[in-house]
Each structure stands twice: as structure tokens, then as C-alpha cells.
C-alpha positions in Angstrom: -107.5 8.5 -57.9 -107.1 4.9 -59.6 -106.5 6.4 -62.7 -103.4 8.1 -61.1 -102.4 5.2 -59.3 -103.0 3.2 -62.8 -100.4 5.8 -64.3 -98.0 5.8 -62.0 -97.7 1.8 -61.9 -97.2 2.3 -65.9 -94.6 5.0 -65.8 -92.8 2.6 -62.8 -93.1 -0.5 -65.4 -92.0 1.5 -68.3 -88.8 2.7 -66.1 -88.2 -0.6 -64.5 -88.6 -1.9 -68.0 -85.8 0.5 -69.5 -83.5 0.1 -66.7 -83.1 -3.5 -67.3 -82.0 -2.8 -70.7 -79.6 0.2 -69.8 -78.0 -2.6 -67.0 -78.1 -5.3 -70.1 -76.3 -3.6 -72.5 -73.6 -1.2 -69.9 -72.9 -5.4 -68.8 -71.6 -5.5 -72.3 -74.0 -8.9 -72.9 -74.2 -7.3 -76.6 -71.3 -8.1 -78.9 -70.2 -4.7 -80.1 -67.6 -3.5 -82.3 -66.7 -0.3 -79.8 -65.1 -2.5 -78.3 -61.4 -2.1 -78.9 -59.7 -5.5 -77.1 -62.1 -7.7 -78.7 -61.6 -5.4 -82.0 -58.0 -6.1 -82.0 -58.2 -9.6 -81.4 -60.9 -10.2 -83.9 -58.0 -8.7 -86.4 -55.4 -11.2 -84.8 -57.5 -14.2 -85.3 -58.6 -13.6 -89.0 -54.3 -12.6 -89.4 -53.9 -15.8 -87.2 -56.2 -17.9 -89.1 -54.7 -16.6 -92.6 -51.3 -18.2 -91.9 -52.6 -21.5 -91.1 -54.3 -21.5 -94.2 -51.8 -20.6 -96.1 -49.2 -23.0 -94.2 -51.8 -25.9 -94.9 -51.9 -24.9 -98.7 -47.7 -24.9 -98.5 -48.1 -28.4 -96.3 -49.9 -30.0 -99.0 -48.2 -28.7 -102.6 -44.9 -29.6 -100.5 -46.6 -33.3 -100.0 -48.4 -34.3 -103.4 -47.0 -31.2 -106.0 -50.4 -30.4 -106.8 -52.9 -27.6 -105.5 -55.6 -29.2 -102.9 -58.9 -29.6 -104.9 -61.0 -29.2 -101.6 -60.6 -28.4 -98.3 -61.9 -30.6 -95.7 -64.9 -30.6 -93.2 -62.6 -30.8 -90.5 -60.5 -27.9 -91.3 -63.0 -25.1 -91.7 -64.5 -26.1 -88.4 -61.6 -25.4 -86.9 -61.2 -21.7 -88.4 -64.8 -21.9 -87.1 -63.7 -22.7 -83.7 -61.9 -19.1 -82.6 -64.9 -16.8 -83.6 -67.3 -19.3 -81.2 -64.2 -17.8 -78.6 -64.3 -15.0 -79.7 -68.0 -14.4 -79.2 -68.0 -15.5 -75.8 -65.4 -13.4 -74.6 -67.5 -10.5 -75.8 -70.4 -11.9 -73.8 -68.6 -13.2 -70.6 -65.3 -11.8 -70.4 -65.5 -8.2 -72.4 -62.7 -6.5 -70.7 -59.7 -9.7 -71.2 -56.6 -9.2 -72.8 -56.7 -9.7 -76.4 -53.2 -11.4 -77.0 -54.2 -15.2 -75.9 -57.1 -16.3 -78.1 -55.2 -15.7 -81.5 -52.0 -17.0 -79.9 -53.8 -20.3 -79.1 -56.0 -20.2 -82.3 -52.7 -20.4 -84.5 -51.3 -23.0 -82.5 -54.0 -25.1 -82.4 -54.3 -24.6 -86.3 -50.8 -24.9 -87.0 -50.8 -28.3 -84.9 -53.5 -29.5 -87.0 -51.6 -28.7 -90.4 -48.8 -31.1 -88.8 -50.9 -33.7 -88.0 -53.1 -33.6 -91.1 -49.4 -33.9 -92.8 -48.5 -36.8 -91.1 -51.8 -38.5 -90.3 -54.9 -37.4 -91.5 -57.1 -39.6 -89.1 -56.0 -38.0 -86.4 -55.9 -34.7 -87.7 -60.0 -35.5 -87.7 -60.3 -36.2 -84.4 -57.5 -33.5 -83.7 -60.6 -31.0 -84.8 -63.3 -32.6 -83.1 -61.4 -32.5 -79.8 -61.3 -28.7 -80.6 -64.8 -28.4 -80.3 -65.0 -30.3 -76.8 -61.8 -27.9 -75.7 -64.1 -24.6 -77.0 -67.4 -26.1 -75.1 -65.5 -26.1 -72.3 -63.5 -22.6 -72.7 -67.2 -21.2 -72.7 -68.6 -23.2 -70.4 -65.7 -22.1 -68.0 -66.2 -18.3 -68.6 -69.8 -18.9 -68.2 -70.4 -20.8 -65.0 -67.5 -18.7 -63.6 -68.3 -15.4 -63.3 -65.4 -14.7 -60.9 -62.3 -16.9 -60.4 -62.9 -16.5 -56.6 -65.8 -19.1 -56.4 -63.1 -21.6 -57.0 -61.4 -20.1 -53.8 -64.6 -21.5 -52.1 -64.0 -25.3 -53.4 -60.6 -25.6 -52.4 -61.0 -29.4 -50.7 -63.5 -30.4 -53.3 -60.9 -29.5 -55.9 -58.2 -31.4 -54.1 -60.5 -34.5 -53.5 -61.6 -34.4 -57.3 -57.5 -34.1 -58.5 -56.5 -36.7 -56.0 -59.3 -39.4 -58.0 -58.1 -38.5 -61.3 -55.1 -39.1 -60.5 -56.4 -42.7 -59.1 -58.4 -43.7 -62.0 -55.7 -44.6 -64.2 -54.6 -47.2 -61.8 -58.4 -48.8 -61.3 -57.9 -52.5 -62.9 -61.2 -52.6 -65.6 -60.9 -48.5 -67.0 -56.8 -47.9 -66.7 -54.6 -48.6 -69.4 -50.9 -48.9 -69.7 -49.4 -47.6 -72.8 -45.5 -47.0 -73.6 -44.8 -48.2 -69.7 -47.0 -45.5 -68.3 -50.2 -45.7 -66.2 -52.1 -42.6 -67.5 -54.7 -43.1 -69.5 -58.7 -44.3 -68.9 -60.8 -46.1 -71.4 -64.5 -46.1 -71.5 -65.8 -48.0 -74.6 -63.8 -46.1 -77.2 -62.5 -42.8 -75.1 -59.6 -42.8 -74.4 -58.3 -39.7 -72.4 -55.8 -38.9 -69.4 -57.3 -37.6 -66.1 -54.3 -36.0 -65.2 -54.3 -33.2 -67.7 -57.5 -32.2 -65.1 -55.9 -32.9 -62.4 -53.2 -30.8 -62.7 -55.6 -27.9 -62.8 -57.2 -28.5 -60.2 -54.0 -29.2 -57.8 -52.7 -25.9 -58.9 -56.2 -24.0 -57.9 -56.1 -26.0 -54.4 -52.1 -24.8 -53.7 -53.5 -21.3 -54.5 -56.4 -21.3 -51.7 -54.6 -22.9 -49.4 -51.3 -20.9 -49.7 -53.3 -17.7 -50.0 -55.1 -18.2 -46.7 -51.8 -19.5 -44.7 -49.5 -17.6 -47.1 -48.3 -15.4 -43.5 -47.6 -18.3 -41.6 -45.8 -20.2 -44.1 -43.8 -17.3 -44.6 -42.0 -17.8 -41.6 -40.3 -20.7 -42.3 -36.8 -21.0 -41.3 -34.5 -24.1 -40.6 -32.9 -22.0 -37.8 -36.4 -21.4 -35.5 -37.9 -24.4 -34.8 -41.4 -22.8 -33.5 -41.2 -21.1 -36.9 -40.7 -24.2 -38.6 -43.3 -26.5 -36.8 -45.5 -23.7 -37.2 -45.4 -23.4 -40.8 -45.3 -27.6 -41.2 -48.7 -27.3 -38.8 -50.1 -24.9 -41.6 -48.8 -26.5 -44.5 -50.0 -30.0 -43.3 -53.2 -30.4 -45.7 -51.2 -29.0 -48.5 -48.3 -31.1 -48.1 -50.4 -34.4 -48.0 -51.8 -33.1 -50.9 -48.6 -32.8 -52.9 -47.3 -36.0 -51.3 -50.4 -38.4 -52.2 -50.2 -36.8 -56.0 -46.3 -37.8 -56.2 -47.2 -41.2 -55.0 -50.0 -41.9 -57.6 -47.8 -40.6 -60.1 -44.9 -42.6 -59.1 -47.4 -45.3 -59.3 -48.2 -44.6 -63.1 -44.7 -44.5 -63.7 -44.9 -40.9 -65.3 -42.0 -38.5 -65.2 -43.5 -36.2 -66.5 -47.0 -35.3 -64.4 -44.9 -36.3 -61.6 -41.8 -33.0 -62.3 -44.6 -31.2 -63.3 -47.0 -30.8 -60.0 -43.8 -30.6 -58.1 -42.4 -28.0 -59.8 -46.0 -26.1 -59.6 -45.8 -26.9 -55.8 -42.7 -25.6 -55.0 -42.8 -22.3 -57.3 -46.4 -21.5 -56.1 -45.2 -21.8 -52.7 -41.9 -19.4 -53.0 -44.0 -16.9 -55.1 -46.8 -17.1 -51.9 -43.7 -16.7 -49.3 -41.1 -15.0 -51.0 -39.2 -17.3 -48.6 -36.1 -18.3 -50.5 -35.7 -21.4 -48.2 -38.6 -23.4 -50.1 -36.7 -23.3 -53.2 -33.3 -24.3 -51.9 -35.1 -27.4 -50.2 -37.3 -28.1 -53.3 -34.0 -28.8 -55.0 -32.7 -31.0 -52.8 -35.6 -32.9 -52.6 -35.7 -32.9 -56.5 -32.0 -33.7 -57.0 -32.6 -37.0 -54.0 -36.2 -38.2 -55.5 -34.3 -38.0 -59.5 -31.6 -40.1 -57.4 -33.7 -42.5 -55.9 -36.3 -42.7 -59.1 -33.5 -43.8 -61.5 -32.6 -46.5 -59.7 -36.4 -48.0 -59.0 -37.7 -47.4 -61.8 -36.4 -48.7 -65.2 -38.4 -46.1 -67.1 -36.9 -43.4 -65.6 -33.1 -44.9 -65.5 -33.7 -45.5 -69.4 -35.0 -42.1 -70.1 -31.3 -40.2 -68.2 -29.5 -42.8 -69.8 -30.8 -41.7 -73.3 -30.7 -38.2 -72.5 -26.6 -38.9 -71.8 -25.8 -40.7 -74.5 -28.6 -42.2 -77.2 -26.6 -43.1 -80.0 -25.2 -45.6 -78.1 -28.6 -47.0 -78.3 -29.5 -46.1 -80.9 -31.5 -49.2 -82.2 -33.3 -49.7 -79.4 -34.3 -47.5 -76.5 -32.6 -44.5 -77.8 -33.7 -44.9 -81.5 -36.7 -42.1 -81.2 -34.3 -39.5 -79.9 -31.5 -40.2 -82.5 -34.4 -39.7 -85.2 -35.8 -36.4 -83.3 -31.7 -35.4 -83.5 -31.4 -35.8 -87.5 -34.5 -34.3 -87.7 -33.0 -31.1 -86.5 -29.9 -31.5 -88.4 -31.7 -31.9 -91.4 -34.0 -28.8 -91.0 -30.8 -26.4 -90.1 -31.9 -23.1 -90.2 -35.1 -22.8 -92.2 -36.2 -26.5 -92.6 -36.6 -28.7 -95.4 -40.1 -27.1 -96.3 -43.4 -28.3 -95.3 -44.3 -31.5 -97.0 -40.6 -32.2 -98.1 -39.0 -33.8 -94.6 -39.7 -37.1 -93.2 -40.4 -36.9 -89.4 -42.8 -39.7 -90.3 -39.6 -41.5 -89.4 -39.9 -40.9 -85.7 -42.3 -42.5 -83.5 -45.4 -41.5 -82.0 -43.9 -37.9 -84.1 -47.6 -36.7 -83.7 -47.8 -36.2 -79.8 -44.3 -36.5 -78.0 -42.0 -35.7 -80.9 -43.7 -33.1 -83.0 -41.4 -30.4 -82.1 -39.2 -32.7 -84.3 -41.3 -32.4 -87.0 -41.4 -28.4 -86.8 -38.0 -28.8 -86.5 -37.1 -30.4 -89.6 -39.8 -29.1 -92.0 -39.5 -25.2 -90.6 -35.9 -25.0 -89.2 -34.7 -22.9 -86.0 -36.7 -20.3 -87.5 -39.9 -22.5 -86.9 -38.7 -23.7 -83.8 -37.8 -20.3 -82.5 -41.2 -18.9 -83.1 -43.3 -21.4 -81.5 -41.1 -21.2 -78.9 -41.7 -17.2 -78.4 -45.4 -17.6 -78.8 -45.5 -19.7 -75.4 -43.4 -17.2 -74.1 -46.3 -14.5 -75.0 -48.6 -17.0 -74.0 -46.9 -17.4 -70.1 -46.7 -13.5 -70.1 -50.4 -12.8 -70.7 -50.9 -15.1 -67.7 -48.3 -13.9 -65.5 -49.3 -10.0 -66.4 -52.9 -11.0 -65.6 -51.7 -12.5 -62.3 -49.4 -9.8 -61.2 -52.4 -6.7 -61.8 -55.1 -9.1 -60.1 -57.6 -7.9 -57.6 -56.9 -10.4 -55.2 -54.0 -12.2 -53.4 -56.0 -16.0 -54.5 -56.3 -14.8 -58.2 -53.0 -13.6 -58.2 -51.4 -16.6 -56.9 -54.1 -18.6 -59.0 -52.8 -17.3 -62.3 -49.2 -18.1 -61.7 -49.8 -21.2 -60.9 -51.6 -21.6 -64.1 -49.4 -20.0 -65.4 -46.9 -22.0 -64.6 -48.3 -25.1 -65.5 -48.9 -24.4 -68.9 -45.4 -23.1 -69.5 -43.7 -25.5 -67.7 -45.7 -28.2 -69.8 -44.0 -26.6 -72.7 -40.8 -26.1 -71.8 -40.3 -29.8 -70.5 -41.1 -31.5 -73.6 -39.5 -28.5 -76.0 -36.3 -28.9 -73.8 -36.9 -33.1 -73.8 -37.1 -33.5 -77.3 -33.8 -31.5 -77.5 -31.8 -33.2 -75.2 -31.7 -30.1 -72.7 -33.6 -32.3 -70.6 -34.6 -35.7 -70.0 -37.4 -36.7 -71.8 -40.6 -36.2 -70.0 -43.4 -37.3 -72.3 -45.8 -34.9 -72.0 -47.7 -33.2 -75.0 -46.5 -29.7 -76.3 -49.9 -28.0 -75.3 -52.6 -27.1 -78.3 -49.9 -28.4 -81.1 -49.4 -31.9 -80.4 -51.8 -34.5 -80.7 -54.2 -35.5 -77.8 -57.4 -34.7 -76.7 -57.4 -34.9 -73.3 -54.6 -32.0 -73.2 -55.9 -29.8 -76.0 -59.5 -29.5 -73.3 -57.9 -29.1 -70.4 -56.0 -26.3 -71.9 -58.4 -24.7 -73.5 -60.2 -24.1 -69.8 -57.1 -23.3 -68.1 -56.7 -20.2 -70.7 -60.5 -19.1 -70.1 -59.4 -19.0 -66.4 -56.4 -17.0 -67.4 -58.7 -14.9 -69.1 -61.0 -14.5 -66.4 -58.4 -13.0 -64.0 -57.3 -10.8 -67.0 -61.1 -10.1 -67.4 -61.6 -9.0 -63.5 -58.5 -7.1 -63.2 -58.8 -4.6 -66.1 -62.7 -3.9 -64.5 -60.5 -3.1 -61.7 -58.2 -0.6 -63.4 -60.9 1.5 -64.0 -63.4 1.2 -60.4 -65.5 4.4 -61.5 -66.6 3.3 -64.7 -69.5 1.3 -65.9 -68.5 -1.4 -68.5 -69.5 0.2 -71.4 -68.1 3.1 -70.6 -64.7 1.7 -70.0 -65.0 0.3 -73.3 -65.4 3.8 -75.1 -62.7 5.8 -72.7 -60.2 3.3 -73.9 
């Protein structure tokens, strides 16, 4: 009888034993080749990667006439850098659209070709603060298994955004550069806390607007027990977005500032589908540009430059009038990489390197990075609109939003559309603090994408979604 019983417990360890291996591998924890997303976007990145070399070979024959005699550490880490992505999305996020990693691997690259150009210093730490941004795109899809745990955090999100945005303003760690209050330094980091923040503001209008979204869809100026009712709701929210304007207004940042209120108000009207949030978001827009222009001399400088900088420009208008040549001088397919001189502009590698593209690759440059972001904000919006759940939904749009907003402001800035904002063109321009925060709010994207084509496909196991498509 205890040799039966001694059998039975081995047969029940051996099946135990190969059950956990059948669950590992249908979890897709093994990299694998079957699978056709990360297949394609393996293909993407290597086609993605080969352009940036090559445009960094063009950068420097352009610059000195002679082919580069090495390469340096700095840029074969960050061809290194996608692959690490890569990899981790086969671990943690198997089933994610395949379109955003090579779209932000040849941005990134391509920013660092431009900086490298133009700086090489910062080119080096350009690459380093790659490394940090991919730590924390893995750490993201790792510690987040699904993007409703965030929906669980909602306060402690708002609470952590709110004291990011405070830091700047502390009197021993903020510093004021170029008339703005954004920026923390501890020893030597340096880095903005809003380019968090704004993350986490955006989660925190999802939750919240997900949980009251029917109440604060019956918001109408003409019933006023509708209207207090959805104030009531939208109480916590509002303070929110209120104290985060404040601060900002306190930094003196346009940007940040146009930015979370744009996020707020969209989030809000694509929650609702009340129409009436956006026609009061515009008003309230059009009075606080008003009443901002005439406080604050930073932003009354900025729309009087936007109207008319070469009047001034020698003095507060002579970055624009040099981002305007640039243009002119690029024309339709650019001076050439190497051959232009957007040195001429200041602080060319963060605010004003659209310029640069501008005049070394023409419209045709300009145009393309320009239809990249648009890709970019139509992976996140797709993966928001086939989401599993109303929060994840409304969660990436708002990130959505925030990224290609981001874009858009200092794109349309830099070419007079708009007012200049100062904000950095995300994952080309210089700036570390940006280029991290990014890189997470991507693996978020692609953790929606991630849950939502599981979801296409309930009665399948992982794996076998992987060979049916």
C-alpha cells in the first residue's frame, strides 16, 4: 500500500511539475519567433535602426567631408537600446501592437544624430538618458501587469503629481532657467518633475471621470440640479486641475500649464460626450490667455513674438527670426545634413530642433516626423478605443493625448502656428527628464494595447492566439 501511495505522489509531482511548464510557456514568458507582432516589429526596428545609421553616416560626411573612422560608445548603445524593448515586450506584453517601438526607436535615434551634429556632449548624455527611459519602459510593463491597478491609486497619483509640480518652487532644489520655474537640482541632476506629473494627472482624470463619468454627463447650464450635481461630482477633480494651473502659473510655464488643461478638458468631453465642457473650456481658455498676457511678462512676450518677431528681432524675438530662416533656407528638401547652420539658433537642441530638421532635411523632413507622431497618437488612440474597460479606454486617450498634444504645441510654436510654448518635441529633442517619462507613458500605451488584443480573442490561450494569427 505505501508503495502505491509512494507512486501516486510521484506521478502527481511529475504532473504538477509539467503543468507549470505548459502554464509557463502558453504565458508566452519564452521569447519566440512564432510570434508574428513581435516578428514584425523586430523587422521594423533593424529597418528603423538602418536609417539612423545611415542618416548619422550622411550627418557626419555632410560635417567634416570625410568618412567617420569609428563609431562611438554612445551610439551603439543606443541601437542596443530597442532590442532590450523588444525583449521585454515578448516577456510582458506579447500580444501589443507592433507599430510604436520602431516608431519611437527611430525617433529617439534620429534625435541623437541631431544632437550629436550639433553637440556631441549632449548627444552622450542624450544616450545615457535612453537607458534610464528603457529601465523604466520595462520596469513599467513589469510591475504593471494590468493598467487597472493604477485605477486603484487614483488619489495617491493625484497627491504625487500635485508635489511634483511643487518641487520646482522649493527655495534650496528649484531652479529658474529662461524665466521658468521647472526644473530640480540635486548635486548634478538636473531634471523637470512635471514631465511625471503630467502622467500622472492624466491617469487621475481617467479614474475619477470613469467612476462619475454618468453624473458628469448631465451637465447643462439650463438645469441647475444637473449642474450642481455634476460640480458636486466633479469637485475632487476640479481642485485637482485648479491647484496644477496655480503651480504652473507659479513656474511661469506656458506650456505644462496649456498642456494639463487641454488634457483636462478633452478627457472630460471624450468621458461625457457632453459638448457643453468644450464650449466652456474655450472660454475659459480664451479669458485665462487674456488675463495671463497681461500678468505675466513671459507670456505677453511670447504672443507678442508670435505676432510680429522681426520687429524684435535682436532681442526677444531673435530665436524665432533664426528658426524662420532656417525654414527658408531648407525649402523643400533641406540643405543636407551637416551642410546648414541651425547652430545659429539658441538652445536649437531642445526647443528649436524642429528648426534644425527643418533646415538640414526640408518640408520633406518636417513632414515625416510630423506623420510619425501622427502614427504614434493613432496606436494610442486605436488601443484606447478596442480597450477592455471604460478606465483603460479613457486612460489611453488621455495619454494619448498628452503625448500628441506635447508634439503638436512645440511643432506648431516653432512655426509660428502657435505661440511658443517651450516644451520639448518628445524622444527627438534634448532632455532627459522628457525622453523617461515618455518612454513609460508608451509602455502604458502598450499595455492597454497588450490587454485588449488578449481580449479579441477570450477562448484562446496565449500561445495559441499567437499561432492562429
Amino acid at each position: 500500500m505505501q508503495t502505491i501511495r509512494a507512486n501516486e505522489r510521484h506521478k502527481a509531482s511529475k504532473s504538477w511539475q509539467f503543468q507549470f511548464k505548459s502554464n509557463f510557456k502558453d504565458n508566452v514568458y519564452v521569447p519566440s519567433l512564432k510570434n508574428r507582432r513581435r516578428r514584425s516589429e523586430l523587422g521594423m526596428i533593424i529597418l528603423a535602426e538602418l536609417i539612423a545609421s545611415l542618416t548619422w553616416l550622411l550627418a557626419k560626411v555632410g560635417l567634416d567631408s570625410t568618412m567617420p573612422t569609428h563609431v562611438p560608445l554612445s551610439a551603439i548603445w543606443l541601437l542596443v537600446l530597442p532590442l532590450l524593448c523588444h525583449l521585454a515586450l515578448h516577456v510582458f506584453a506579447p500580444n501589443a501592437d507592433p507599430t510604436a517601438l520602431p516608431i519611437i526607436s527611430f525617433l529617439n535615434a534620429f534625435g541623437y544624430v541631431l544632437i550629436q551634429r550639433l553637440d556631441p556632449a549632449e548627444a552622450t548624455l542624450q544616450s545615457l538618458w535612453s537607458a534610464v527611459g528603457v529601465l523604466g519602459f520595462v520596469l513599467t510593463l513589469a510591475l504593471i501587469p494590468k493598467i487597472e491597478i493604477l485605477d486603484k491609486y487614483r488619489y495617491l497619483l493625484m497627491l504625487g503629481g500635485v508635489v511634483l509640480l511643487l518641487l520646482p518652487l522649493a527655495p534650496v532644489i528649484g531652479e529658474n532657467i529662461n524665466g521658468a520655474r521647472l526644473w530640480i537640482h540635486l548635486g548634478q541632476l538636473s531634471f523637470q518633475p512635471v514631465e511625471a506629473a503630467k502622467i500622472m494627472l492624466a491617469i487621475f482624470f481617467a479614474s475619477y471621470m470613469t467612476e462619475k463619468r454618468e453624473v458628469l454627463s448631465d451637465f447643462s447650464p439650463f438645469h441647475i440640479r444637473k449642474a450642481s450635481g455634476a460640480l458636486r461630482a466633479g469637485g475632487p477633480i476640479l481642485v485637482a486641475w485648479a491647484i496644477s494651473l496655480l503651480i504652473m502659473t507659479a513656474e511661469r510655464d506656458v506650456g505644462f500649464s496649456l498642456l494639463i488643461f487641454l488634457v483636462f478638458i478633452f478627457a472630460l468631453w471624450i468621458a461625457t460626450s457632453n459638448s457643453w465642457y468644450l464650449i466652456f473650456g474655450s472660454i475659459l481658455f480664451s479669458v485665462g490667455a487674456f488675463v495671463a498676457s497681461k500678468l505675466f511678462s513671459q507670456v505677453g512676450e511670447r504672443i507678442t513674438t508670435w505676432l510680429d518677431p522681426w520687429k524684435y528681432s535682436l532681442t526677444i524675438g531673435y530665436q524665432l527670426v533664426q528658426a524662420q530662416y532656417a525654414f527658408g533656407s531648407g525649402g523643400i528638401s533641406g540643405t543636407g545634413l551637416g551642410h546648414g547652420h541651425p547652430g545659429l539658433i539658441p538652445v536649437v537642441t531642445s526647443d528649436f530642433i524642429f528648426a534644425a530638421i527643418g533646415e538640414e532635411m526640408g518640408l520633406l523632413g518636417t513632414t515625416a516626423i510630423l506623420f510619425l507622431f501622427i502614427l504614434l497618437v493613432g496606436f494610442g488612440l486605436k488601443a484606447a478605443r478596442r480597450a477592455d474597460s471604460q478606465f483603460a479606454s479613457l486612460c489611453g486617450a488621455a495619454l494619448s493625448l498628452t503625448l500628441g498634444l506635447q508634439a503638436f504645441f512645440i511643432m506648431a510654436g516653432v512655426t509660428r502656428l502657435l505661440p511658443l510654448t517651450g516644451v520639448t518635441l518628445p524622444f527627438v529633442a534634448y532632455g532627459g527628464s522628457s525622453l523617461v517619462a515618455n518612454y513609460v507613458l508608451i509602455a502604458l500605451l502598450l499595455r492597454i494595447s497588450d490587454q485588449s488584443n488578449k481580449r479579441a480573442s477570450p477562448h484562446l490561450t496565449p500561445r495559441t492566439r499567437i499561432k492562429a494569427s
